[in-house]
N, C-alpha and C positions, 0 to 999 in steps of 0.2 A: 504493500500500500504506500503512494508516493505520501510525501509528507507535506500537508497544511500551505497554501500558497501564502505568504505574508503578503496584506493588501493594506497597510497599515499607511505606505507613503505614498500609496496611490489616492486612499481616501484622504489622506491630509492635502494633498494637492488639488483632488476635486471640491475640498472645501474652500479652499486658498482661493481658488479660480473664480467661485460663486462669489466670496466675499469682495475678492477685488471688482467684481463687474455690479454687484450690491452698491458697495460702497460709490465707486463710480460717479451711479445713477443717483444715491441717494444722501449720499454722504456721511459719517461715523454715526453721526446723533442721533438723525432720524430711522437709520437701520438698526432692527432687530435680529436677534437670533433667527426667528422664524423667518423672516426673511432673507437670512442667509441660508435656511435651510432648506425651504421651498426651490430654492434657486440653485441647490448643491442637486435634489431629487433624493439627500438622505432624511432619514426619519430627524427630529429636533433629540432624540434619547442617542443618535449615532454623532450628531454632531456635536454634542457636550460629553460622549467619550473619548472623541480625542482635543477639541478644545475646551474648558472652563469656563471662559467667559468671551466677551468678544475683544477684551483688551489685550487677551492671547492668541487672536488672530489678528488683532493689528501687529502685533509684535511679529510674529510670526509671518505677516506680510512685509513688514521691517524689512528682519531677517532676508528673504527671499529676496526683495529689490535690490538692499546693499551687495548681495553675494553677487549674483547679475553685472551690476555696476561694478564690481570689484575686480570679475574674472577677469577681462580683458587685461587689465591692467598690471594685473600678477603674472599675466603670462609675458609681457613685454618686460616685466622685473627678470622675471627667471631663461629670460633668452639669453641674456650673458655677453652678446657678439653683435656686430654689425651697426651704423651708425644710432646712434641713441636719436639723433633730429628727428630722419627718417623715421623710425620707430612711435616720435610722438606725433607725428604727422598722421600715420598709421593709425596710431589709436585714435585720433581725433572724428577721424573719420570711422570708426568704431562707433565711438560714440554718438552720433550724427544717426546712424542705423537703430540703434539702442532708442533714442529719443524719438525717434519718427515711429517706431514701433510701442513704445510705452506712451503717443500722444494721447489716447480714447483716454488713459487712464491719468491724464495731468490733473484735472482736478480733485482728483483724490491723494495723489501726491502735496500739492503744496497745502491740503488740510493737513496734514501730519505736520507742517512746518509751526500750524494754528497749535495742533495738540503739546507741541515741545515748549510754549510759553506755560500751560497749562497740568502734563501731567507727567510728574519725573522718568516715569521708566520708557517712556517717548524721548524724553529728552537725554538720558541714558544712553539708548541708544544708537541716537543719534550721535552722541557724542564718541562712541565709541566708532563708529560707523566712519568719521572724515577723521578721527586719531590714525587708523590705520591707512584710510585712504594719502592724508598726506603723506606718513610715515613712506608706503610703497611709492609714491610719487618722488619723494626724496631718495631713494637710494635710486632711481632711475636717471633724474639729473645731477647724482652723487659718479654715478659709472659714468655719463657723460664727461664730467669734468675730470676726473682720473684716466680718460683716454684723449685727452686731447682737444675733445669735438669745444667744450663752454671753457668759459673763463670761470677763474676762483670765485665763485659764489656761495650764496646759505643755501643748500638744497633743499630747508625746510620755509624758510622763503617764497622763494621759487614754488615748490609745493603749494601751498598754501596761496599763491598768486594764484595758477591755475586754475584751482578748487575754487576761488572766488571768480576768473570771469567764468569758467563753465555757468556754475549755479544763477548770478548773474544773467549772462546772454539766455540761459534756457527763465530764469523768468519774467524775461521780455517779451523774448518767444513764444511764450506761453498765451501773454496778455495780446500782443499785434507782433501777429507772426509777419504781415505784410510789410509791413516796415522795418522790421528785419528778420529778414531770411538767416535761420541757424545753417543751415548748407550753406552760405555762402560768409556770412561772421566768423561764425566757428574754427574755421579754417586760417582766416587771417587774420585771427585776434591771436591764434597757436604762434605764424607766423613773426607776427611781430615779436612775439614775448622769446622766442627762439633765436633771432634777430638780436634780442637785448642781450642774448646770454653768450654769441659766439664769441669766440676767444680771438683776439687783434692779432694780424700778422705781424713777425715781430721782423 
């Protein structure tokens, strides 16, 4: 007799799915469990065994966004070789894809930004969430400048610039995307900031 299929992250994810397109539509407040659970197609007794409450599904959609947003950028940490410019140019346009893809879902993203004035373990998380993002963004134009490509600069700086026009330009974007186009900013706002960092011919 084969053994029990575990469906346990499959069900977590069919909830995840519900509640992000829930929330979406309706926002943290006005969403209910039942209405997350309507919308998952499981029973409201399945979907309070694997979440608690709904504040462990916002967290747990947290989770799931920051990892997303994070991969790319770990994998461009752990290449090791080949121009680091190129490489942010690369993810830039990573990200570009990433955001035209997670668009349906932008108003339910900068409500979370509502929730981080509001309720600590939002804010927690968050914090944890661009700790690491700089931290990896720093050793990325840390390896740039120990091969040559930038000049001596703070890598956590630099980091932390980045992290500020992305978040930035994406909630302009958000608000009048006509007026500026993230495809076409995005790229030469990288530009420039890459620009500031080459190292003078000596």
């Amino acid at each position: 007799m084969s053994p029990k299929q575990d469906v346990s992250e499959e069900r977590k994810n069919q909830i995840l799915d519900a509640a992000m397109n829930i929330f979406a539509k309706m926002g943290f407040h006005k969403a209910r469990m039942d209405d997350v659970a309507q919308e998952s197609g499981l029973s409201k007794g399945a979907l309070y065994w694997y979440f608690k409450s709904k504040d462990a599904i916002i967290a747990a959609i947290l989770e799931r966004l920051f990892n997303m947003a994070l991969k790319d950028l770990k994998r461009l940490e752990e290449a090791g070789e080949g121009s680091v410019r190129e490489g942010l140019m690369a993810y830039s346009q990573q990200l570009l894809g990433y955001m035209e893809r997670m668009r349906p879902l932008l108003p339910m993203m900068y409500e979370f930004y509502a929730l981080i004035g509001r309720q600590k373990f939002v804010q927690q998380l968050g914090k944890g969430y661009y700790r690491e993002y700089i931290g990896i963004m720093a050793k990325v134009i840390q390896h740039g400048v120990e091969q040559g490509e930038f000049r001596a600069v703070d890598p956590v700086e630099v980091a932390a610039t980045f992290v500020a026009i992305f978040e930035g330009l994406t909630l302009i974007w958000a608000v009048d995307a006509e007026s500026l186009p993230l495809e076409k900013q995005l790229p030469a706002s990288m530009r420039l900031l890459l620009d500031s960092l080459q190292k003078p011919e000596e």
